[in-house]
ZATI-364951 format. One record per residue: residue number from 1; residue in one letter; chain; z, y, x of N, C-alpha, C, O in turn. Coordinates in Angstrom, 1 decimal, padded with zeros to 4 digits, m for minus. Each point is the difference from the previous one (the first is absolute). Example, Ala and Ser with C-alpha at 12.3 -4.5 7.8 and 13.67 -1.06 7.14 Angstrom:
BEGIN
<site><num>1</num><residuo>A</residuo><cadena>A</cadena><n_w>007.8</n_w><n_v>m005.7</n_v><n_u>013.2</n_u><ca_w>000.0</ca_w><ca_v>001.2</ca_v><ca_u>m000.9</ca_u><c_w>000.0</c_w><c_v>001.2</c_v><c_u>000.9</c_u><o_w>000.7</o_w><o_v>000.0</o_v><o_u>001.0</o_u></site>
<site><num>2</num><residuo>S</residuo><cadena>A</cadena><n_w>m001.4</n_w><n_v>001.1</n_v><n_u>m001.4</n_u><ca_w>000.0</ca_w><ca_v>001.1</ca_v><ca_u>000.9</ca_u><c_w>000.8</c_w><c_v>001.1</c_v><c_u>m000.8</c_u><o_w>000.1</o_w><o_v>001.1</o_v><o_u>000.5</o_u></site>
END
This chain:
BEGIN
<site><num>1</num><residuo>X</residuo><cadena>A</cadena><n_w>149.7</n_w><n_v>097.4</n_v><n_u>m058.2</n_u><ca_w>m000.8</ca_w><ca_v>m001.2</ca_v><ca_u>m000.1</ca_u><c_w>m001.5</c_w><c_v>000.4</c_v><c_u>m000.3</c_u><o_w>m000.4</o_w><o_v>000.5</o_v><o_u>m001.0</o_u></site>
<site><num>2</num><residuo>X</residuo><cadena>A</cadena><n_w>m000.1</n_w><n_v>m000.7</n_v><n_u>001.9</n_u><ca_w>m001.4</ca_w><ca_v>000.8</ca_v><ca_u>m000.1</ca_u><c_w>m001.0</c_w><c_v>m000.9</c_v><c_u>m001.2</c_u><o_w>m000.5</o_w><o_v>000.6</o_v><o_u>m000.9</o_u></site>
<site><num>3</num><residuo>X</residuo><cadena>A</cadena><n_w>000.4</n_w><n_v>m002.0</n_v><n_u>001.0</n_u><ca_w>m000.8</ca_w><ca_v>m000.6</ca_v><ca_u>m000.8</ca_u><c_w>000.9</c_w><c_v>m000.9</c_v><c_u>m001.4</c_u><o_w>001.0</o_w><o_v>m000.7</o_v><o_u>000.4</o_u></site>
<site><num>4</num><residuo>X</residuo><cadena>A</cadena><n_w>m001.1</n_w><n_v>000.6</n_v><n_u>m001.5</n_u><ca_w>000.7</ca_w><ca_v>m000.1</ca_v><ca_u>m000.9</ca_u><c_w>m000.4</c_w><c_v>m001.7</c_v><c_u>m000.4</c_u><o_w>m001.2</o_w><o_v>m000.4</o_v><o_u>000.1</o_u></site>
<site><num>5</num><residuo>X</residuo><cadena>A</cadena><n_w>002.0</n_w><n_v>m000.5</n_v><n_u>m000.3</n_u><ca_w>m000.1</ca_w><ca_v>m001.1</ca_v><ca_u>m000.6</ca_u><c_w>m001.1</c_w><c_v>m000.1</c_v><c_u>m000.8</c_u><o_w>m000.8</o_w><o_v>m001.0</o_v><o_u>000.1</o_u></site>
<site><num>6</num><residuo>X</residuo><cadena>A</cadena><n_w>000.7</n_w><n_v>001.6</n_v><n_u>m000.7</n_u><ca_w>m001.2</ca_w><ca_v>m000.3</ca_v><ca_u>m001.2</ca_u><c_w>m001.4</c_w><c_v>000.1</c_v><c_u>000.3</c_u><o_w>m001.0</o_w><o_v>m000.2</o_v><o_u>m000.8</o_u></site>
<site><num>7</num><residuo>X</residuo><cadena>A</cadena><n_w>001.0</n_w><n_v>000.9</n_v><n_u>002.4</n_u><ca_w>m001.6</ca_w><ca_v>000.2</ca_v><ca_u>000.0</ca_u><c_w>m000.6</c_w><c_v>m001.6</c_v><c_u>000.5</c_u><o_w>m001.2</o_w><o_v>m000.5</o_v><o_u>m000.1</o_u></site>
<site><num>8</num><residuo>X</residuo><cadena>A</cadena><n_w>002.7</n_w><n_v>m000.2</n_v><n_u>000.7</n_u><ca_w>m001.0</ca_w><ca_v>m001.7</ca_v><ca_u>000.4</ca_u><c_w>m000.3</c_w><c_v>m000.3</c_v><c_u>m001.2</c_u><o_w>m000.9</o_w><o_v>m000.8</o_v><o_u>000.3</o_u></site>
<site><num>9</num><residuo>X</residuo><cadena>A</cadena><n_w>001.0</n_w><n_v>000.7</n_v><n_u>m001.4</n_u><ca_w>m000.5</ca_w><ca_v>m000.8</ca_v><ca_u>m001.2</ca_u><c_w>m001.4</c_w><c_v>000.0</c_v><c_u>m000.4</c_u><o_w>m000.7</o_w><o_v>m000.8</o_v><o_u>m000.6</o_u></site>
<site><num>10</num><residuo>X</residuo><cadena>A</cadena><n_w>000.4</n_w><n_v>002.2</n_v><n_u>001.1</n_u><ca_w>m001.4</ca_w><ca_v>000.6</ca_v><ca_u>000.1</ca_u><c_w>m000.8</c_w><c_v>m000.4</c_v><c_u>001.1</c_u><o_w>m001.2</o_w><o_v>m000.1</o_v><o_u>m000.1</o_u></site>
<site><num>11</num><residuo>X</residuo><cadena>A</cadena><n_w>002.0</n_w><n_v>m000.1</n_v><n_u>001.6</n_u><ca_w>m001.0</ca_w><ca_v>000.1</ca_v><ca_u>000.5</ca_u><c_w>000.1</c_w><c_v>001.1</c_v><c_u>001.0</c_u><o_w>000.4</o_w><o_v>m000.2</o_v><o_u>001.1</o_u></site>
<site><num>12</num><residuo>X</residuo><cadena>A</cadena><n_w>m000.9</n_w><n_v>001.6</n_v><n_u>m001.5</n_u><ca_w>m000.2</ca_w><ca_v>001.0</ca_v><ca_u>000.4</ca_u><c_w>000.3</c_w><c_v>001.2</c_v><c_u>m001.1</c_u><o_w>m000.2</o_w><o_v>000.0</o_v><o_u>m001.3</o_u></site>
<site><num>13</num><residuo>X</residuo><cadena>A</cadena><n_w>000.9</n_w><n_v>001.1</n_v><n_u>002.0</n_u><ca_w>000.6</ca_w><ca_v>001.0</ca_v><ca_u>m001.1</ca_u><c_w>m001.2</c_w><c_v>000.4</c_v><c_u>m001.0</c_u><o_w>000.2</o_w><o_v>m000.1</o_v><o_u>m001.2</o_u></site>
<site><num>14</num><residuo>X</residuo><cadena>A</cadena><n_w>m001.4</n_w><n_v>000.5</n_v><n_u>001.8</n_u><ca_w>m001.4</ca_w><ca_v>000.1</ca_v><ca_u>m000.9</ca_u><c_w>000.2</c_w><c_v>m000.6</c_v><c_u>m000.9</c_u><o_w>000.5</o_w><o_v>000.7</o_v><o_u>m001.0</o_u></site>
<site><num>15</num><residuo>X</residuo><cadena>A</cadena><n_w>m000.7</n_w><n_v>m001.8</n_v><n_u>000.8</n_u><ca_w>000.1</ca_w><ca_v>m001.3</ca_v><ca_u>m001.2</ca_u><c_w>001.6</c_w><c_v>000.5</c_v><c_u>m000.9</c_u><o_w>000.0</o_w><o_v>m000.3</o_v><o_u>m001.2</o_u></site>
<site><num>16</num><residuo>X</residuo><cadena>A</cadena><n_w>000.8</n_w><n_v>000.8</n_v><n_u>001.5</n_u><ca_w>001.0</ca_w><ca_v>000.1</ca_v><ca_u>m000.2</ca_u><c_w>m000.4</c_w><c_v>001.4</c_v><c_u>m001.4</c_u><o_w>000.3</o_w><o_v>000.1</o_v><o_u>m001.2</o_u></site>
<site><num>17</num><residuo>X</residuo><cadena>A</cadena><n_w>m000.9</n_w><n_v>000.6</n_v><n_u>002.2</n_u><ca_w>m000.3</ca_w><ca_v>001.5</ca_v><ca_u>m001.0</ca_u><c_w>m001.1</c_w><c_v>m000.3</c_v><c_u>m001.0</c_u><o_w>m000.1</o_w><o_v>000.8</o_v><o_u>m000.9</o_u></site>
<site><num>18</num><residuo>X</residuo><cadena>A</cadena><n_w>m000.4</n_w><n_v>m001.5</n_v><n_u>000.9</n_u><ca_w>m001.5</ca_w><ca_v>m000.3</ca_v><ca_u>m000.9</ca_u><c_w>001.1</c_w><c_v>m001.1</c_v><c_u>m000.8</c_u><o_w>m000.2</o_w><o_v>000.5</o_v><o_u>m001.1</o_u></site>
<site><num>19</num><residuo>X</residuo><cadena>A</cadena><n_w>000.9</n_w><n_v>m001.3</n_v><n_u>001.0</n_u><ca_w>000.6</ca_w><ca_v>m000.4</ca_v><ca_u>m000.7</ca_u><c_w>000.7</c_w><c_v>000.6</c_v><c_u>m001.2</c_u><o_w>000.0</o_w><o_v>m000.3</o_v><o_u>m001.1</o_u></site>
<site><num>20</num><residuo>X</residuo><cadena>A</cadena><n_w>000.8</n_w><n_v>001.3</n_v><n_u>001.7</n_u><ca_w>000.8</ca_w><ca_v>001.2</ca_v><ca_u>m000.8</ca_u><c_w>m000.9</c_w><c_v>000.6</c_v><c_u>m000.4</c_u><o_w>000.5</o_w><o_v>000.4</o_v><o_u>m001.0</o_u></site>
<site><num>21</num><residuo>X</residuo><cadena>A</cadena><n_w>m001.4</n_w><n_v>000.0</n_v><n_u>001.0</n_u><ca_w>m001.0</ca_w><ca_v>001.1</ca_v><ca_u>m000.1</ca_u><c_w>m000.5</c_w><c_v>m000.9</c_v><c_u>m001.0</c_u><o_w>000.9</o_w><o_v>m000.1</o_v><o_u>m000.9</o_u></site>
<site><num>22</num><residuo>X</residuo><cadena>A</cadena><n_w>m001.8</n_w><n_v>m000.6</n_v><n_u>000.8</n_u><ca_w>m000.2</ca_w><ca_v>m001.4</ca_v><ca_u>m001.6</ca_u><c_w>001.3</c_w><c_v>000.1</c_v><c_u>m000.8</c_u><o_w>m000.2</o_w><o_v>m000.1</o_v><o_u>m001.2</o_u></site>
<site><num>23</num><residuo>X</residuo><cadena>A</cadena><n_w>001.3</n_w><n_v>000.2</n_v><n_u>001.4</n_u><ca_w>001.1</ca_w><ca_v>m000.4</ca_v><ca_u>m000.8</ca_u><c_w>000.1</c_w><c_v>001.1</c_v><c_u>m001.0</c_u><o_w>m000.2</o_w><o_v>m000.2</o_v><o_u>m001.2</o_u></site>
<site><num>24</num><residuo>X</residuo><cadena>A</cadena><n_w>000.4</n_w><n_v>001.3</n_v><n_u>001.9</n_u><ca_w>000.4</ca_w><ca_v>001.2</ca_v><ca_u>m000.3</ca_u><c_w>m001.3</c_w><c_v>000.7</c_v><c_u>m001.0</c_u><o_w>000.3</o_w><o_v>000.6</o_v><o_u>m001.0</o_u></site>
<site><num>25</num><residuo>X</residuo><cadena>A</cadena><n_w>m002.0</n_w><n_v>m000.9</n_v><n_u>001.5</n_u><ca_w>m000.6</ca_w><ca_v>000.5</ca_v><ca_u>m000.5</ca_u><c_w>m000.7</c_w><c_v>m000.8</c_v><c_u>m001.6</c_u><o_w>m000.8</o_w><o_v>000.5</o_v><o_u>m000.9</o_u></site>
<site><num>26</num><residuo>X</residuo><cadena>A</cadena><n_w>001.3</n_w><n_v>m001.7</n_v><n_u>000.8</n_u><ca_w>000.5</ca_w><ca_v>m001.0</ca_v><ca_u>m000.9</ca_u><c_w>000.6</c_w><c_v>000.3</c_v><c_u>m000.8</c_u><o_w>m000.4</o_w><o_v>m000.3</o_v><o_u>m001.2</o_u></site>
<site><num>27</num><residuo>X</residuo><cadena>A</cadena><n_w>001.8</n_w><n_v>001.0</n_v><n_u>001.4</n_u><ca_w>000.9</ca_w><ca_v>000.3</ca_v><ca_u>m001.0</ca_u><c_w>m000.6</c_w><c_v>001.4</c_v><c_u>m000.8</c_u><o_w>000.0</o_w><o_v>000.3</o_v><o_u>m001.2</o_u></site>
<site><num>28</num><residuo>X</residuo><cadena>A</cadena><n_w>m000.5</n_w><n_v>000.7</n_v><n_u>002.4</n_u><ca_w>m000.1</ca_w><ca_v>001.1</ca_v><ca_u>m000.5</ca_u><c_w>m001.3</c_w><c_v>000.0</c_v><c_u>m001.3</c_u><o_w>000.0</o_w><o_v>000.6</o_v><o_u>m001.1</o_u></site>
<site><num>29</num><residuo>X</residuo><cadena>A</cadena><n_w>m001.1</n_w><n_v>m001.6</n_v><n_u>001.6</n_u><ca_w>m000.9</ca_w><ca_v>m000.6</ca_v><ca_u>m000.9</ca_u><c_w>000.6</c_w><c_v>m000.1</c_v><c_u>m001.7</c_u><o_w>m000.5</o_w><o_v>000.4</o_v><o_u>m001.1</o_u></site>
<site><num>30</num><residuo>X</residuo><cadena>A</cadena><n_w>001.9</n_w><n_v>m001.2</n_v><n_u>001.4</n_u><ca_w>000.3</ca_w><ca_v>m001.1</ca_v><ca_u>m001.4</ca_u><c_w>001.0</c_w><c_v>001.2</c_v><c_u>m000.5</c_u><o_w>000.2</o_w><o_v>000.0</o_v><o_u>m001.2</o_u></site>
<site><num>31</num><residuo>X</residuo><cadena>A</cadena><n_w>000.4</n_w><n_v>000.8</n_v><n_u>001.8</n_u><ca_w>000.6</ca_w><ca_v>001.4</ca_v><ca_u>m001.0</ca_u><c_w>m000.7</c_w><c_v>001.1</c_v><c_u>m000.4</c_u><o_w>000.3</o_w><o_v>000.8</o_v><o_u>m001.0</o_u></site>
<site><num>32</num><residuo>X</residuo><cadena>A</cadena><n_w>m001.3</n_w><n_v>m000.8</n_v><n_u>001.8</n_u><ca_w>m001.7</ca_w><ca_v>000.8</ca_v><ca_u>m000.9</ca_u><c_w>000.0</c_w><c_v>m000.5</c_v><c_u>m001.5</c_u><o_w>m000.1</o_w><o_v>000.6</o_v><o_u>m001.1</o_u></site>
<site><num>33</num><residuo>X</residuo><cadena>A</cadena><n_w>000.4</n_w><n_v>m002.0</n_v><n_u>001.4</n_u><ca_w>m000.8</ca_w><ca_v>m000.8</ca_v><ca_u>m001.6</ca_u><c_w>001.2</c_w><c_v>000.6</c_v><c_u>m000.8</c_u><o_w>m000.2</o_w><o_v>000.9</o_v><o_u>m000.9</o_u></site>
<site><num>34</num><residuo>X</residuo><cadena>A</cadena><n_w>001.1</n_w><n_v>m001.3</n_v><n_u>001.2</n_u><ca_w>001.2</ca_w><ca_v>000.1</ca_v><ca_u>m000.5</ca_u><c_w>000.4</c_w><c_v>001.7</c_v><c_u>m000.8</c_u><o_w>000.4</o_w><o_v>000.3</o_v><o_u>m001.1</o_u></site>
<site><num>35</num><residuo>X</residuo><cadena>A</cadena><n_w>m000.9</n_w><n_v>000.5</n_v><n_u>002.4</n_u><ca_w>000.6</ca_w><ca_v>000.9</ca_v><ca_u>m000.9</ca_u><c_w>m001.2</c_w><c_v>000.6</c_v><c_u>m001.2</c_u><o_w>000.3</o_w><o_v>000.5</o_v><o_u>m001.1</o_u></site>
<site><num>36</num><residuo>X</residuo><cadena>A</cadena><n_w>m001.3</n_w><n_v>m000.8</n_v><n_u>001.4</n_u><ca_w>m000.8</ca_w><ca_v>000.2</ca_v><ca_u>m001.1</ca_u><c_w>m000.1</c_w><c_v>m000.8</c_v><c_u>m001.4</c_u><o_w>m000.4</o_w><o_v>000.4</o_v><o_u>m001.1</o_u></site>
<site><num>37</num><residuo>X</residuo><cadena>A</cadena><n_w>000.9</n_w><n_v>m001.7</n_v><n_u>001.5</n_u><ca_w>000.2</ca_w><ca_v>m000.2</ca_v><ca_u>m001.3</ca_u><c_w>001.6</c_w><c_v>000.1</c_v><c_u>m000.6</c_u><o_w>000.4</o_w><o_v>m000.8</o_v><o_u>m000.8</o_u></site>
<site><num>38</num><residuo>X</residuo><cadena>A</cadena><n_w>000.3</n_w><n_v>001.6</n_v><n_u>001.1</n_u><ca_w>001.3</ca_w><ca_v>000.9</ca_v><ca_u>m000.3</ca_u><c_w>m000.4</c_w><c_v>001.1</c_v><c_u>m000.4</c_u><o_w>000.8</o_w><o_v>000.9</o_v><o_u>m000.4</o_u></site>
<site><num>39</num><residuo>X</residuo><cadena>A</cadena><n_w>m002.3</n_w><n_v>m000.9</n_v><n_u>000.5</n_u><ca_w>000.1</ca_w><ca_v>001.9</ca_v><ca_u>m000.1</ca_u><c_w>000.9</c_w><c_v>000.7</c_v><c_u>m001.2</c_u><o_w>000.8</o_w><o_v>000.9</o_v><o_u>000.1</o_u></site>
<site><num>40</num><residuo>X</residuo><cadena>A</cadena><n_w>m001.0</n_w><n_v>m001.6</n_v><n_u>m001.1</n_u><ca_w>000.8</ca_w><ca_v>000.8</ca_v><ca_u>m001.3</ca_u><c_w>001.1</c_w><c_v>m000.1</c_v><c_u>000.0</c_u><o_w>000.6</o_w><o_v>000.1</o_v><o_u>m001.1</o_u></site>
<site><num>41</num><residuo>X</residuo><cadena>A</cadena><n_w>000.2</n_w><n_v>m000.3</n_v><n_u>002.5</n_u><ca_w>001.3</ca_w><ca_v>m000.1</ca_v><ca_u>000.3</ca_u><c_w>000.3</c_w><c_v>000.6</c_v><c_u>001.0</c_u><o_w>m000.3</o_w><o_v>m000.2</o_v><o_u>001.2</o_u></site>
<site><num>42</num><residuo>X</residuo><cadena>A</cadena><n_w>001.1</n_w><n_v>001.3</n_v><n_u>m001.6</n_u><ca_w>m000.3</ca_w><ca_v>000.9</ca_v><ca_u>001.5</ca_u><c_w>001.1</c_w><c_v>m000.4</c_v><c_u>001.1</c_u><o_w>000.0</o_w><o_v>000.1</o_v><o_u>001.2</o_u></site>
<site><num>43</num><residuo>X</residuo><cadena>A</cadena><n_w>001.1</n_w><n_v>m000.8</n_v><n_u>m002.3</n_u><ca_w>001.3</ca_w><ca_v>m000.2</ca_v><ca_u>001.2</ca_u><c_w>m000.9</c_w><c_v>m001.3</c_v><c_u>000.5</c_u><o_w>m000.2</o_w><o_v>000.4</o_v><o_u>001.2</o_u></site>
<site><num>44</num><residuo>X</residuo><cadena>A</cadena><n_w>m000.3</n_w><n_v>m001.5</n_v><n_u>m001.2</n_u><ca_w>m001.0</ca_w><ca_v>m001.1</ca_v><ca_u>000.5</ca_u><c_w>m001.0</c_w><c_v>000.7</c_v><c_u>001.2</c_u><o_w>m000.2</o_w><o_v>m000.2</o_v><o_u>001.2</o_u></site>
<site><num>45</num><residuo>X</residuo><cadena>A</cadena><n_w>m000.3</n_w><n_v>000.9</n_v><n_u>m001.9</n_u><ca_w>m001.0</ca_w><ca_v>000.6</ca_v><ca_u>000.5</ca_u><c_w>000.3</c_w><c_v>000.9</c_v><c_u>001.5</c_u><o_w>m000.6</o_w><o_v>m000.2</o_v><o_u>001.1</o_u></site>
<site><num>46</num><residuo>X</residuo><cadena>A</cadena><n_w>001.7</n_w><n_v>001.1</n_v><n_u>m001.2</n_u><ca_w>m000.1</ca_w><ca_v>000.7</ca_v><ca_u>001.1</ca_u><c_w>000.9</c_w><c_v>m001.0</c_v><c_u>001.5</c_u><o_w>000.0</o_w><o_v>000.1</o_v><o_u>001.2</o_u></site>
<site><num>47</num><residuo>X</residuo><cadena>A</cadena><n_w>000.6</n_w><n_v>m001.2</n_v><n_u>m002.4</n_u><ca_w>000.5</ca_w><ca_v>m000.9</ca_v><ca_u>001.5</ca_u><c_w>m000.6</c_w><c_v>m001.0</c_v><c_u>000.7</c_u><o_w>000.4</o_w><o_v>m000.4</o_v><o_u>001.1</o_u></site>
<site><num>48</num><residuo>X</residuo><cadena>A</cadena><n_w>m001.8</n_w><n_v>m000.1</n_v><n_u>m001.9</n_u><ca_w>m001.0</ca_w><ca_v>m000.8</ca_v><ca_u>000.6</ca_u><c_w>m000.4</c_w><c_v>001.3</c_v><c_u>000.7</c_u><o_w>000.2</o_w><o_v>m000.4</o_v><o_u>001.2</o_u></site>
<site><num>49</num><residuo>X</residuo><cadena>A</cadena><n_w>m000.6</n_w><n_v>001.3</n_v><n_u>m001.1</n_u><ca_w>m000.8</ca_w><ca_v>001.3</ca_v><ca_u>000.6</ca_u><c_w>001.2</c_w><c_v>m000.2</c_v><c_u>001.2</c_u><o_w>m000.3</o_w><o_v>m000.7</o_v><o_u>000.9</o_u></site>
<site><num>50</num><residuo>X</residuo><cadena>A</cadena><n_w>001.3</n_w><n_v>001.2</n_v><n_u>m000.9</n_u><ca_w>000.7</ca_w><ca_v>000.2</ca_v><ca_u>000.9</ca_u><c_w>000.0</c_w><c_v>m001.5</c_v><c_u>001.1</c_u><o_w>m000.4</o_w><o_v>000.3</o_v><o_u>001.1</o_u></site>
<site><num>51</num><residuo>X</residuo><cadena>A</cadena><n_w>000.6</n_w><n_v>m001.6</n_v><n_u>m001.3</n_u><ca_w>m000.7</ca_w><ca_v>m001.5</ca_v><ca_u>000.1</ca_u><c_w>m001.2</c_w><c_v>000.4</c_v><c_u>001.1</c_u><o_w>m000.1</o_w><o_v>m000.1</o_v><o_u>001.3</o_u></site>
<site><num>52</num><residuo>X</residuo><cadena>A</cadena><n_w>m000.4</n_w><n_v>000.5</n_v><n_u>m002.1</n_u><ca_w>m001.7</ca_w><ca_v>m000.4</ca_v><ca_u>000.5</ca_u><c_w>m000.1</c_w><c_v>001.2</c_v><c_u>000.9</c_u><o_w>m000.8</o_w><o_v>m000.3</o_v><o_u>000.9</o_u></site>
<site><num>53</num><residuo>X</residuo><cadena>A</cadena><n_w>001.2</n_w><n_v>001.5</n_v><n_u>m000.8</n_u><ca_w>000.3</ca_w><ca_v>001.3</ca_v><ca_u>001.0</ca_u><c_w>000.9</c_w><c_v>m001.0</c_v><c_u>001.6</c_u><o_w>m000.4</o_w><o_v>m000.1</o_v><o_u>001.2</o_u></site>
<site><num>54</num><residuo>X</residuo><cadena>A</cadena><n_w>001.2</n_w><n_v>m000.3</n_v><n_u>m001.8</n_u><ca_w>001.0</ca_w><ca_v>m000.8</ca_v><ca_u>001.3</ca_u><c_w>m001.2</c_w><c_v>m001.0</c_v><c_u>000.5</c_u><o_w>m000.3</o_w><o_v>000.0</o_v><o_u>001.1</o_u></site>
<site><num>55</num><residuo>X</residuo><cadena>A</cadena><n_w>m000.1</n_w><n_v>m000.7</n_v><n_u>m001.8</n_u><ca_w>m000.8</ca_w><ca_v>m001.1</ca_v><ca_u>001.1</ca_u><c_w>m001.0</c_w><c_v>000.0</c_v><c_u>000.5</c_u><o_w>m000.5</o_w><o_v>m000.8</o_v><o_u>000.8</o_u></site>
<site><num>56</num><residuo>X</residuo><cadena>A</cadena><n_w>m000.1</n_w><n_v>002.1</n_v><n_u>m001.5</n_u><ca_w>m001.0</ca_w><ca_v>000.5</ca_v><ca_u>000.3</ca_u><c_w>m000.1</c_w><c_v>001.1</c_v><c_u>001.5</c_u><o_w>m000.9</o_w><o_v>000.1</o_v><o_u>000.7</o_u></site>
<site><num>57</num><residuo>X</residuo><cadena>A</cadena><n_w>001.7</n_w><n_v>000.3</n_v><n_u>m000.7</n_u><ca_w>000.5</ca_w><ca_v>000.8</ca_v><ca_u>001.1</ca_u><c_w>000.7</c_w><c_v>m001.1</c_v><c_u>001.1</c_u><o_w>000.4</o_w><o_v>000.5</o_v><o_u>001.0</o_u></site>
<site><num>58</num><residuo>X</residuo><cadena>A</cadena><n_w>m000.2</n_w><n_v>m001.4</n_v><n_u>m001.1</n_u><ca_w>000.4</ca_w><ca_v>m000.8</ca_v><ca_u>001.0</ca_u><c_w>m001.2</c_w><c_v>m001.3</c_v><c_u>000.3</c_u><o_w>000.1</o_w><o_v>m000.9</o_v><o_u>000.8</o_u></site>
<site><num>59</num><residuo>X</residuo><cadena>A</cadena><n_w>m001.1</n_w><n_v>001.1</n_v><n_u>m001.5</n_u><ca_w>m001.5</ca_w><ca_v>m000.9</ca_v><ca_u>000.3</ca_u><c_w>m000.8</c_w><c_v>001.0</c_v><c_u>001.3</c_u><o_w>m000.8</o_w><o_v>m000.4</o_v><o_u>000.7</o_u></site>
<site><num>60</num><residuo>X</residuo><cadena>A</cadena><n_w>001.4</n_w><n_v>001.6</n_v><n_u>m000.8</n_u><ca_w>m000.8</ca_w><ca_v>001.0</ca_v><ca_u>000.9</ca_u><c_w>001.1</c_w><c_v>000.3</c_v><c_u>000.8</c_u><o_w>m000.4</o_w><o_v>000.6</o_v><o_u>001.0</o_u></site>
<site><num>61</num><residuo>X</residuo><cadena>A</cadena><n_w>001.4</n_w><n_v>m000.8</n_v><n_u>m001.0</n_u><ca_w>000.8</ca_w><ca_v>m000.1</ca_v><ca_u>001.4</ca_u><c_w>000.1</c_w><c_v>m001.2</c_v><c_u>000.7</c_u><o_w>000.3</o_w><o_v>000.0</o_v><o_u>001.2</o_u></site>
<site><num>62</num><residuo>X</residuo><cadena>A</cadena><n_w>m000.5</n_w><n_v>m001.2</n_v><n_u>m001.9</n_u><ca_w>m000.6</ca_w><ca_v>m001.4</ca_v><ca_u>001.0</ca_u><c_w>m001.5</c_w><c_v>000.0</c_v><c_u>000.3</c_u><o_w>m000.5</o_w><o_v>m000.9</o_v><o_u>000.7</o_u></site>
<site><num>63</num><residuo>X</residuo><cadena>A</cadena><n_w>m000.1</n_w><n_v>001.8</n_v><n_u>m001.2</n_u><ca_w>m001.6</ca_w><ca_v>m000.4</ca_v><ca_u>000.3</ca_u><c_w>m000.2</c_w><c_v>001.0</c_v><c_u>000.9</c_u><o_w>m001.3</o_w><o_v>000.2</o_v><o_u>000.1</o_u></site>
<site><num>64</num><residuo>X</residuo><cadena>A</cadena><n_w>001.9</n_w><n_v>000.7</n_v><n_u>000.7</n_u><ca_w>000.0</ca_w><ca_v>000.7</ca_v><ca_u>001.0</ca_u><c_w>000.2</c_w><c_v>m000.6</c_v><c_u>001.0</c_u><o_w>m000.5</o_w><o_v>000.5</o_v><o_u>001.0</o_u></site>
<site><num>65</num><residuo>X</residuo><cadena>A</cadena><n_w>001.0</n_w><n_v>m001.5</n_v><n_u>m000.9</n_u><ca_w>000.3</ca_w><ca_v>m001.0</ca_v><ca_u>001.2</ca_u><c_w>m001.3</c_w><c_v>m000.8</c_v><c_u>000.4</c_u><o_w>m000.1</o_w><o_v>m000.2</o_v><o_u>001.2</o_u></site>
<site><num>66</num><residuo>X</residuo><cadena>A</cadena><n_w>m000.5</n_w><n_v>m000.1</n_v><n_u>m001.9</n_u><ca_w>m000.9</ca_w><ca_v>m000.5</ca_v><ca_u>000.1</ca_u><c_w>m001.6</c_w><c_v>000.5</c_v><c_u>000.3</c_u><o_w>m000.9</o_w><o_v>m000.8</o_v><o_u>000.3</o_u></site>
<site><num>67</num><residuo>X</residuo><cadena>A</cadena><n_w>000.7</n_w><n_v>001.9</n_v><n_u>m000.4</n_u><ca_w>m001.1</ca_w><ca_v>001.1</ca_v><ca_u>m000.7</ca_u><c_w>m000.2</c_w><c_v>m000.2</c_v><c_u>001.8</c_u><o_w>000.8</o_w><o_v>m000.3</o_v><o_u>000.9</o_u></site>
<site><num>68</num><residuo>X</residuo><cadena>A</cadena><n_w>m002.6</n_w><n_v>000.7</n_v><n_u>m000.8</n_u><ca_w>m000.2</ca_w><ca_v>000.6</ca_v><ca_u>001.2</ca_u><c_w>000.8</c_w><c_v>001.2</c_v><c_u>000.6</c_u><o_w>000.4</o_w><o_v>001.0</o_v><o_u>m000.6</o_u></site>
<site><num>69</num><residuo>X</residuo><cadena>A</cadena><n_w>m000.3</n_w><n_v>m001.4</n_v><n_u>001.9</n_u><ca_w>000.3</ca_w><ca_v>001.0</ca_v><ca_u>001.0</ca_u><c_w>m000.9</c_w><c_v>001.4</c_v><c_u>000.1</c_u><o_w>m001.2</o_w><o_v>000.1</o_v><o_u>000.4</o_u></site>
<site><num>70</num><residuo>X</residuo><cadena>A</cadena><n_w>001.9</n_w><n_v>000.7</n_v><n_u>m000.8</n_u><ca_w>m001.3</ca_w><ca_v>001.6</ca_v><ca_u>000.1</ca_u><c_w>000.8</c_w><c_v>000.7</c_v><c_u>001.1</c_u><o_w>000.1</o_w><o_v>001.2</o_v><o_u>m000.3</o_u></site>
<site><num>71</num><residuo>X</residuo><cadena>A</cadena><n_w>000.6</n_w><n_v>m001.4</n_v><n_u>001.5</n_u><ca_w>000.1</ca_w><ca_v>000.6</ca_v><ca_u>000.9</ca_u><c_w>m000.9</c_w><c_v>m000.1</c_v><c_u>000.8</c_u><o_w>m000.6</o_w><o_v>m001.1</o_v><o_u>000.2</o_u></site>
<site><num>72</num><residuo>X</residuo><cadena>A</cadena><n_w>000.3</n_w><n_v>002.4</n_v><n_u>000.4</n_u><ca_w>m001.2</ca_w><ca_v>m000.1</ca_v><ca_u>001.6</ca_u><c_w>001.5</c_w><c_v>000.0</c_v><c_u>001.0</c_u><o_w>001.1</o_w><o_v>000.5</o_v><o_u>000.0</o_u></site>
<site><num>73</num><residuo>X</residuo><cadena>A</cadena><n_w>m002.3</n_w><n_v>m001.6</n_v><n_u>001.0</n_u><ca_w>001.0</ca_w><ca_v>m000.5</ca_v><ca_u>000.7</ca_u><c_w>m000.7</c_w><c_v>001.3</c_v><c_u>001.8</c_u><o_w>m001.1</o_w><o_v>000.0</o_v><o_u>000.3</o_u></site>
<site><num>74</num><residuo>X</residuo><cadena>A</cadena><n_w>001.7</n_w><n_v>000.5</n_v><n_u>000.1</n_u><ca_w>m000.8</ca_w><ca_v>000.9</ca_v><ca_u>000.8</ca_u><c_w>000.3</c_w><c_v>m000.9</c_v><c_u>001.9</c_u><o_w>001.1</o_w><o_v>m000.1</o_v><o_u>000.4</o_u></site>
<site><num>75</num><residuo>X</residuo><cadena>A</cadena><n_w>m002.0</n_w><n_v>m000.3</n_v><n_u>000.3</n_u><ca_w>000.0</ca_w><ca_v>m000.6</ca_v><ca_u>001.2</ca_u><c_w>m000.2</c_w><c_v>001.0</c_v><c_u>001.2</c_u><o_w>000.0</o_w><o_v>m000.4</o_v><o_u>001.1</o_u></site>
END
C-alpha cells in the first residue's frame, strides 16, 4: 500500500512530517525542562535524558522529509 491512511488528514504527506516533526520536537523541548530540574536525581535525571535523546532524534528523522532537496539533478 503505497500511500497510508493518515496522510489524507493532512492533506499532503509534507504536512504530515512537519506535524510529527512539531510533536516530537515539543516533547524533546518539555524533557530538557524536565530533566534539569531532576538534576539532583540521577535515576530522574538520566531517564528524562534518555526521553529527550528518543524525541529528539526522531524530530530529525521527520524533519528530513521535509528539508530542501540538495540533489543535483544532471540533464
Amino acid at each position: 500500500m503505497p500511500y497510508s491512511h493518515r496522510f489524507l488528514q493532512y492533506g499532503s504527506s509534507e504536512a504530515y512530517y512537519k506535524q510529527k516533526f512539531l510533536e516530537h520536537a515539543a516533547l524533546s523541548e518539555h524533557y530538557a525542562r524536565q530533566k534539569m530540574a531532576y538534576a539532583a536525581n540521577a535515576q530522574a535525571y538520566y531517564r528524562f535524558a534518555a526521553l529527550e535523546y528518543f524525541h529528539k532524534s526522531r524530530a530529525l528523522y521527520y524533519k528530513g522529509f521535509f528539508m530542501a532537496d540538495t540533489t543535483i539533478e544532471t540533464t
